[in-house]
VOBA-1610 file (N, C-alpha, C; in pm, whole numbers, padded with zeros to 5 digits, always signed):
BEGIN
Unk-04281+00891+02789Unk-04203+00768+02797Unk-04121+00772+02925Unk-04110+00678+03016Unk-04041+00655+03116Unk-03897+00656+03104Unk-03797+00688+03141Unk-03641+00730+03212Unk-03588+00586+03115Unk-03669+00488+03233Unk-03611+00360+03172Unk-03588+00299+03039Unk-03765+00332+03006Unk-03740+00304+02845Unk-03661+00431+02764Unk-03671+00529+02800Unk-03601+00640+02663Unk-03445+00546+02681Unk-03392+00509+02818Unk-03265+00491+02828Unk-03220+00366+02743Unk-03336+00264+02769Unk-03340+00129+02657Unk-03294+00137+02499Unk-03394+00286+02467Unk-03423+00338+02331Unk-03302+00348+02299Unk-03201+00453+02390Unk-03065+00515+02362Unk-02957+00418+02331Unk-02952+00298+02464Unk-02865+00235+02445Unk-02858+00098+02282Unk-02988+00112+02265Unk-03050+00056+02111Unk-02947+00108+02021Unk-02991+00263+02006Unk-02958+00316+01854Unk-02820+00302+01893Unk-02720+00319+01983Unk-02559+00368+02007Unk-02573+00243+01988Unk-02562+00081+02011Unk-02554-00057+01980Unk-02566-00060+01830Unk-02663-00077+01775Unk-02698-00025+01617Unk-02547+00023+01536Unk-02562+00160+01650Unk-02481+00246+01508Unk-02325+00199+01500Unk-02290+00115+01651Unk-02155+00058+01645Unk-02110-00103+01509Unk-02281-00149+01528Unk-02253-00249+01457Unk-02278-00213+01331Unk-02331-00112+01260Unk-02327-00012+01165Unk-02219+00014+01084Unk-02118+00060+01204Unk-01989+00134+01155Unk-01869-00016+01193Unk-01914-00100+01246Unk-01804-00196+01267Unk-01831-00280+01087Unk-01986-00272+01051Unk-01961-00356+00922Unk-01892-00264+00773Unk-01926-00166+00814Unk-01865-00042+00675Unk-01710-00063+00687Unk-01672-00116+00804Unk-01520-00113+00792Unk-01468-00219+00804Unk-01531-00365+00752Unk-01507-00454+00728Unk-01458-00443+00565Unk-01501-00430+00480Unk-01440-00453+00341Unk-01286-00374+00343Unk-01304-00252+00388Unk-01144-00204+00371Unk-01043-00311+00460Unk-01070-00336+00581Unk-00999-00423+00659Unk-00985-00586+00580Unk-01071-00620+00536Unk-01097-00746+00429Unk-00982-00705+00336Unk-00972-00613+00243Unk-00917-00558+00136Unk-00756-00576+00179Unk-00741-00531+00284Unk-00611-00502+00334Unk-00543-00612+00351Unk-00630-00738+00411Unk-00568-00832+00475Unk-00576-00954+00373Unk-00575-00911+00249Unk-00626-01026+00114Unk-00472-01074+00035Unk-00458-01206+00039Unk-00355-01227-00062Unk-00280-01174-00145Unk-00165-01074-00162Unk-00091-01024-00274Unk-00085-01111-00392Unk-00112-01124-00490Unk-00065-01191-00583Unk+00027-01115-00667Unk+00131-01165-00713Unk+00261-01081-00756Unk+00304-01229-00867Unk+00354-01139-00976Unk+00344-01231-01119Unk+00518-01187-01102Unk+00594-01292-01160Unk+00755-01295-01194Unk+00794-01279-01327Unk+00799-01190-01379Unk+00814-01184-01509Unk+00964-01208-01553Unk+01017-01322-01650Unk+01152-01308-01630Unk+01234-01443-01739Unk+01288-01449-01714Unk+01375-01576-01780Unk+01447-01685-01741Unk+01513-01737-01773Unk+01552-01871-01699Unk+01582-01869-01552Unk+01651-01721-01523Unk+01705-01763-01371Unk+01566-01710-01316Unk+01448-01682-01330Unk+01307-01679-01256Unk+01212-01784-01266Unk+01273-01875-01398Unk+01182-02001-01452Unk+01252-02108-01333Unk+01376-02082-01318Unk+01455-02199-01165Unk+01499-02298-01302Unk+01575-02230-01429Unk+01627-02368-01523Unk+01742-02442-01467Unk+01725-02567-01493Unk+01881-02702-01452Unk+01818-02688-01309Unk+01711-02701-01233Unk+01703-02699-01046Unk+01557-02771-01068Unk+01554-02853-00985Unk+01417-02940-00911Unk+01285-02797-00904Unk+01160-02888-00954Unk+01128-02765-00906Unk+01118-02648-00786Unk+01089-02749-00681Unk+01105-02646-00532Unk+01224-02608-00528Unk+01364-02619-00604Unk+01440-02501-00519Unk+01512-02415-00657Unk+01386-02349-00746Unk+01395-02227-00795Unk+01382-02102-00786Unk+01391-02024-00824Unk+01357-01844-00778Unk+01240-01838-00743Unk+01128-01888-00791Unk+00990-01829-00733Unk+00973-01909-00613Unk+01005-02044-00558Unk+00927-02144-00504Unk+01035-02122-00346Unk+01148-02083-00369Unk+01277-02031-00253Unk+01208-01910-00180Unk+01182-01827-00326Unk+01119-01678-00305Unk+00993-01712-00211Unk+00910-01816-00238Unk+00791-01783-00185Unk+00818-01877+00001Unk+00881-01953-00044Unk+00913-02002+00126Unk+00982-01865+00173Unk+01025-01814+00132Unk+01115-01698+00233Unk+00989-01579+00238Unk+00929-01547+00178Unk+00780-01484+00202Unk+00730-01569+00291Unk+00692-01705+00272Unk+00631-01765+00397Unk+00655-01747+00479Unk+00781-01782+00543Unk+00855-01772+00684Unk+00845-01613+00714Unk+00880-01490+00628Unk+00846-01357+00704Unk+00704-01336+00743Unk+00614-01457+00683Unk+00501-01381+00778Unk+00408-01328+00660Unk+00434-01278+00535Unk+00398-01223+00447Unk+00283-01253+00359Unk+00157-01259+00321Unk+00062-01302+00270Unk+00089-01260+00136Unk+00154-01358+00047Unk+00126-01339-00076Unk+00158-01466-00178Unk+00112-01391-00271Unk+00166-01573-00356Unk+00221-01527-00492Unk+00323-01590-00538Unk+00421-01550-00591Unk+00399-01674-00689Unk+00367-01617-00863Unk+00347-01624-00960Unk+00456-01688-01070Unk+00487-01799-01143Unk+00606-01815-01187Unk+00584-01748-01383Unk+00663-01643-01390Unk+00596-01628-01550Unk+00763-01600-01610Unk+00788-01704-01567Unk+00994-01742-01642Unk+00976-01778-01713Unk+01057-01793-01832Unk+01034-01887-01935Unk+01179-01835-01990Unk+01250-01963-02017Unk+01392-02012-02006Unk+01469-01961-02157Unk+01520-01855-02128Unk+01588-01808-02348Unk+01498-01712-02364Unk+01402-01619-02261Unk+01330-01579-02333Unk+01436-01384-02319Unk+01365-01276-02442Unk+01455-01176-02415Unk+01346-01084-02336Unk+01413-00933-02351Unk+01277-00818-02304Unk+01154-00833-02397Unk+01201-00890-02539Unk+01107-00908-02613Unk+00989-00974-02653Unk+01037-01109-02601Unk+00964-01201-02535Unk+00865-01198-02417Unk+00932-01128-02299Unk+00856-01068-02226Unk+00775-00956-02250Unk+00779-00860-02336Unk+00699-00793-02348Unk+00590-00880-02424Unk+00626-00982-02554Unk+00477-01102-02585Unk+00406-01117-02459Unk+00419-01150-02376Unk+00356-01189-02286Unk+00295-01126-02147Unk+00310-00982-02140Unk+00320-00921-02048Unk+00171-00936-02013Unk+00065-00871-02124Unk-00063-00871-02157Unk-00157-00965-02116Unk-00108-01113-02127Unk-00176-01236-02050Unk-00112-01282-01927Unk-00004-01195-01837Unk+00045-01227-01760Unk-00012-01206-01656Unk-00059-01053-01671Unk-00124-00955-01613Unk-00282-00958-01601Unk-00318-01061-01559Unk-00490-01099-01516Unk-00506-01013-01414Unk-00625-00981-01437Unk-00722-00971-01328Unk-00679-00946-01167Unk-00624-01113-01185Unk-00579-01133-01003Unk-00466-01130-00984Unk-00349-01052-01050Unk-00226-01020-01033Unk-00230-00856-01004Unk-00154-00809-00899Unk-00156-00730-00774Unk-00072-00659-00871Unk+00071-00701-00849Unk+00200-00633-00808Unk+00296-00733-00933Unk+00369-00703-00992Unk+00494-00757-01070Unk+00632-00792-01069Unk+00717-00832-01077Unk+00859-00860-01067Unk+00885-00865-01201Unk+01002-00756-01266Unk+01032-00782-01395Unk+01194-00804-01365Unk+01228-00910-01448Unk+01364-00961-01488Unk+01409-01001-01571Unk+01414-00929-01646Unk+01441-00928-01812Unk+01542-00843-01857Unk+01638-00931-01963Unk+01742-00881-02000Unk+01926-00945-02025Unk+01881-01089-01924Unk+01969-01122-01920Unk+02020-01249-02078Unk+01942-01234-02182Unk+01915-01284-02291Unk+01965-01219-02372Unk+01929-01066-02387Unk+01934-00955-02456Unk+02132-00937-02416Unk+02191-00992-02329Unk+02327-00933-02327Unk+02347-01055-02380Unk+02338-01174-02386Unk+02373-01288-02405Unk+02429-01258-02582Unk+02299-01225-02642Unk+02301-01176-02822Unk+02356-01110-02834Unk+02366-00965-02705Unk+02400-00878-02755Unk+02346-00764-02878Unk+02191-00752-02815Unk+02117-00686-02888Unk+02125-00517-02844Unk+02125-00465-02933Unk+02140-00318-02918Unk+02034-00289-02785Unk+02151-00206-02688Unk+02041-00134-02529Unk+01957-00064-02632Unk+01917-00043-02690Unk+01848+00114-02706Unk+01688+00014-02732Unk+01712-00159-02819Unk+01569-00183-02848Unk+01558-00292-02677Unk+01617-00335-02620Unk+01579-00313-02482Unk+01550-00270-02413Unk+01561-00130-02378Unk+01541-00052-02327Unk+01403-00009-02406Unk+01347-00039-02510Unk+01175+00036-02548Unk+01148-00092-02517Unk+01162-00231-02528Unk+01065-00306-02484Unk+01059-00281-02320Unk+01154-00271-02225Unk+01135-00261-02098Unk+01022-00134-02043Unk+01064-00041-02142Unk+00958+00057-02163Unk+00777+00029-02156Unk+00768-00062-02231Unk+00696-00109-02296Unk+00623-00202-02201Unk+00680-00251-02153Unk+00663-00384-02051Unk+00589-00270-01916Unk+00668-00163-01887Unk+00637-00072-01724Unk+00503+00000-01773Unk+00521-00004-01881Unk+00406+00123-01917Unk+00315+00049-01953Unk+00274-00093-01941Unk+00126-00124-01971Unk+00124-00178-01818Unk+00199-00222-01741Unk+00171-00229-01570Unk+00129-00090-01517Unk+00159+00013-01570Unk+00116+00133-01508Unk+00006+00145-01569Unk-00023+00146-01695Unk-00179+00115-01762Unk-00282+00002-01676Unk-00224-00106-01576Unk-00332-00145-01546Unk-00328-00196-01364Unk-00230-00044-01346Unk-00203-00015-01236Unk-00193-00136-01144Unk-00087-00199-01182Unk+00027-00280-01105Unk+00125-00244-01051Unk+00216-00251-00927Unk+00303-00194-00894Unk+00419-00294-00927Unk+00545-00195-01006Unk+00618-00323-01023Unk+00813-00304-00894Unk+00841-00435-00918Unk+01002-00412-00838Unk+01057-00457-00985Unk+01154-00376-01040Unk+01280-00369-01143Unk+01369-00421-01093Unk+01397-00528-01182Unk+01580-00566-01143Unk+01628-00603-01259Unk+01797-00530-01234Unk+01857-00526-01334Unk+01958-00649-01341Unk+02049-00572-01467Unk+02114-00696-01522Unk+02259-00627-01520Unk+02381-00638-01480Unk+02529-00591-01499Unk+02559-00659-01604Unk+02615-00557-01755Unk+02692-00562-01837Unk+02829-00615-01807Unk+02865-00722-01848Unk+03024-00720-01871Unk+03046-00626-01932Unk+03221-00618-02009Unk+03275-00540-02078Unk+03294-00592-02193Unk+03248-00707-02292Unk+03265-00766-02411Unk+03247-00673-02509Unk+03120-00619-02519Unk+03078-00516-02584Unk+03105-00400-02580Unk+03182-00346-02518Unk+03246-00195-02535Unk+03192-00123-02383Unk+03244+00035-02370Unk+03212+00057-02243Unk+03057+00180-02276Unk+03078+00166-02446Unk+02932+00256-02460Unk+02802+00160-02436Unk+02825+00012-02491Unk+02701-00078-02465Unk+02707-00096-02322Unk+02802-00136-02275Unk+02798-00119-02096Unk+02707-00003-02039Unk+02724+00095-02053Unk+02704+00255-01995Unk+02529+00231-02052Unk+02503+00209-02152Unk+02376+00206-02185Unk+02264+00124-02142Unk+02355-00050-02159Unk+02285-00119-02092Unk+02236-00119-01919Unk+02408-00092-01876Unk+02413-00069-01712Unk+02235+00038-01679Unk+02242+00110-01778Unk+02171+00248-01735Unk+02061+00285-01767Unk+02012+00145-01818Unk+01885+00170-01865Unk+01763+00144-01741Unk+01826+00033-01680Unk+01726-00008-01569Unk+01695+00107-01465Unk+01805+00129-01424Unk+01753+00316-01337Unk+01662+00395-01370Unk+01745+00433-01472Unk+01656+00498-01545Unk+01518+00519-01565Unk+01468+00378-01610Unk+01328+00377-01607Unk+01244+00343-01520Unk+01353+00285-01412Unk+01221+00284-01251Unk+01258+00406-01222Unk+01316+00494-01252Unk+01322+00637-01192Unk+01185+00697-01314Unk+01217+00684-01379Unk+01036+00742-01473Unk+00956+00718-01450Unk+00951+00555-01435Unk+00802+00483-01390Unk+00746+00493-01209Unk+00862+00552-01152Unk+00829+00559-00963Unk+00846+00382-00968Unk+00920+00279-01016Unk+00885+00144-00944Unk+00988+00137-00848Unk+00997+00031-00778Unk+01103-00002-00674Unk+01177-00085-00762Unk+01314-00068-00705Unk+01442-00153-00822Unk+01527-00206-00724Unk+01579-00340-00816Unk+01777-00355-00763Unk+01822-00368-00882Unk+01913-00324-00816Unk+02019-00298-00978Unk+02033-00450-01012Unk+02110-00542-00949Unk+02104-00702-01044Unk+02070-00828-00969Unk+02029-00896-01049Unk+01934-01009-01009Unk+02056-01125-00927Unk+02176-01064-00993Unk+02244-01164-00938Unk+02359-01028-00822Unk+02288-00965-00797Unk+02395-00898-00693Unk+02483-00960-00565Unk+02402-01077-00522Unk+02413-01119-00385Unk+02586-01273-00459Unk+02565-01280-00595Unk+02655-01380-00614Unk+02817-01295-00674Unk+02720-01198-00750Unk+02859-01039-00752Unk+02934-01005-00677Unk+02899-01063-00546Unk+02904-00898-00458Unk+03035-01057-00404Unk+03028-01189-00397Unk+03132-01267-00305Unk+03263-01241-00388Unk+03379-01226-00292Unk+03471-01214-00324Unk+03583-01296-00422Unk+03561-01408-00402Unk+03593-01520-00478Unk+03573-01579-00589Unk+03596-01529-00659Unk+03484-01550-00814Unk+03522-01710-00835Unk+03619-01803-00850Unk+03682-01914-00855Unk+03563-02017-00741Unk+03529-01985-00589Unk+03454-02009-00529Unk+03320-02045-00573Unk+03296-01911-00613Unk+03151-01844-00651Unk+03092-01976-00792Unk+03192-01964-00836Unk+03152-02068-00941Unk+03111-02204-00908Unk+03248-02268-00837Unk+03228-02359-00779Unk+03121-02426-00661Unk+03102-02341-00575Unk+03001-02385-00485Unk+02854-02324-00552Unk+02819-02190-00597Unk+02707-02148-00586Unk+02671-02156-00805Unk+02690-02221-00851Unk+02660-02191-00999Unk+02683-02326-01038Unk+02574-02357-01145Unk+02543-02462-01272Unk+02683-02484-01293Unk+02699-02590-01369Unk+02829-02641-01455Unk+02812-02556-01563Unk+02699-02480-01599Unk+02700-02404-01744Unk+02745-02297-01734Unk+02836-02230-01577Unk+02864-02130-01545Unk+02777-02005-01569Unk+02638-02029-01602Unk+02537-01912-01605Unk+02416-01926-01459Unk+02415-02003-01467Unk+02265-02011-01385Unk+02286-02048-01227Unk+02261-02011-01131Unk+02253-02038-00988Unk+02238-02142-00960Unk+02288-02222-00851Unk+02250-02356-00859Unk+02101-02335-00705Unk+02115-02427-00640Unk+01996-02418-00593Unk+02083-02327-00463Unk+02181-02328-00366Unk+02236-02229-00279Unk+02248-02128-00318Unk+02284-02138-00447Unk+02320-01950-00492Unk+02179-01896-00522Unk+02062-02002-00553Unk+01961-01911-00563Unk+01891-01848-00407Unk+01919-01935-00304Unk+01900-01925-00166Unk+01977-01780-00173Unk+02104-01714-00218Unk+02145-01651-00184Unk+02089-01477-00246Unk+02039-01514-00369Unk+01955-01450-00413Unk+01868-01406-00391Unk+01729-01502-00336Unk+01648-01485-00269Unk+01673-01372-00078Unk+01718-01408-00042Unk+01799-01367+00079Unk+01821-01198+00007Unk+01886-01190-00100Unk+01891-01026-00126Unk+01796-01013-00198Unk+01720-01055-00230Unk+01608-00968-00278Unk+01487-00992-00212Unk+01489-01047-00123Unk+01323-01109-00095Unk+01282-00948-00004Unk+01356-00858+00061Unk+01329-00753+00134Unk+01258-00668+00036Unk+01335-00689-00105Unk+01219-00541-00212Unk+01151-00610-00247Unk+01141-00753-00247Unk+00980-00833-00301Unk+00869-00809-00178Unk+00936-00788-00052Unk+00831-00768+00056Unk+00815-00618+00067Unk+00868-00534+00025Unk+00883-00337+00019Unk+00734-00369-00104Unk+00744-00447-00181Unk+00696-00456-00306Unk+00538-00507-00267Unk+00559-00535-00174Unk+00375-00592-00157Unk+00332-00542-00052Unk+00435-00456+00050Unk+00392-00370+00146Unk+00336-00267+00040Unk+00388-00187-00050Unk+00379-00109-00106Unk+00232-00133-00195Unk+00217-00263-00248Unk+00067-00280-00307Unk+00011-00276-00220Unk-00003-00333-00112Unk-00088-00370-00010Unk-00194-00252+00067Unk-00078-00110+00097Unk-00097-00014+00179Unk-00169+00099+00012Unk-00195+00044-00133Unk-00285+00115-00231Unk-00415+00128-00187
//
């Protein structure tokens, strides 16, 4: 065979084997660059109750994912009065197929009654441990106890949420409403950023919410993403 052609031959198979190895590493690169879908598991202040729909927790949440740039789509599975218990009914059909990653927020019902931490704390149980059964990654957020109930239901309730994203490895914030906690003005706080029912965020305070948590909802799908 002539110089020319063996050289033809060569530059063949090395062409070949690039487009070879450029298609084998298309599905992981495909894989990588695919929609997060992330389910909200939670109760009224994740359902967006007393607010239009676009300016609730998931629909704030997901414009502020939009604007970072972030490929994912953000799931509304609130449902308004509901407890950990409730959420755990539902965890099972929440959790399809095409749900990635989770957001649990549950609990803030359970202080409302005033149901013993200890059967909150097994449904929350309950709730992490069938996401780890069908290997979902979840972000925990908690709920701050007042002091109505004593400082042992405090200590228990406060301490349950740690706790169990420290068992389960999930990513956590301690409370859903940290970012409206944390203003100095409680008299304010009411007034500008909260419902007339003095429970629920109004549509700024949920802006303000979103704003502190949207960084572990994006830790939260970096973290599925890079599985």
């Amino acid at each position: 065979m002539a110089y020319g052609a063996r050289r033809g031959v060569s530059n063949l198979i090395v062409a070949v084997a690039l487009i070879l190895t450029a298609s084998l590493a298309l599905p992981l690169s495909a894989a990588r660059a695919e929609t997060i879908t992330v389910a909200a598991l939670g109760d009224s202040l994740t359902q967006g109750y007393g607010l239009p729909a676009a300016e609730g927790f998931v629909p704030q949440l997901q414009h502020w994912l939009d604007a970072q740039g972030v490929d994912a789509q953000v799931l509304n599975a609130g449902v308004s009065g509901d407890t950990t218990a409730g959420g755990l009914s539902r965890v099972d059909w929440t959790l399809t197929p095409d749900v990635d990653a989770m957001i649990v927020a549950l609990g803030g019902n359970d202080l409302l009654r005033g149901i013993d931490p200890a059967s909150s704390r097994a449904n929350l149980d309950a709730i992490l441990k069938t996401a780890q059964e069908r290997d979902v990654r979840v972000l925990l957020i908690g709920m701050i106890a007042p002091g109505n109930f004593g400082p042992d239901f405090k200590a228990a309730f406060d301490g349950m949420y740690p706790e169990l994203a420290a068992s389960y490895g999930t990513l956590f914030a301690p409370s859903f409403l940290a970012a409206l906690e944390a203003l100095p003005d409680r008299a304010a706080t009411l007034r500008d950023y909260i419902q007339g029912d003095g429970l629920h965020p109004n549509a700024k305070g949920v802006t303000l919410v979103v704003n502190d948590l949207g960084p572990k909802v994006r830790d939260l799908i970096d973290t599925t993403r890079a599985e």
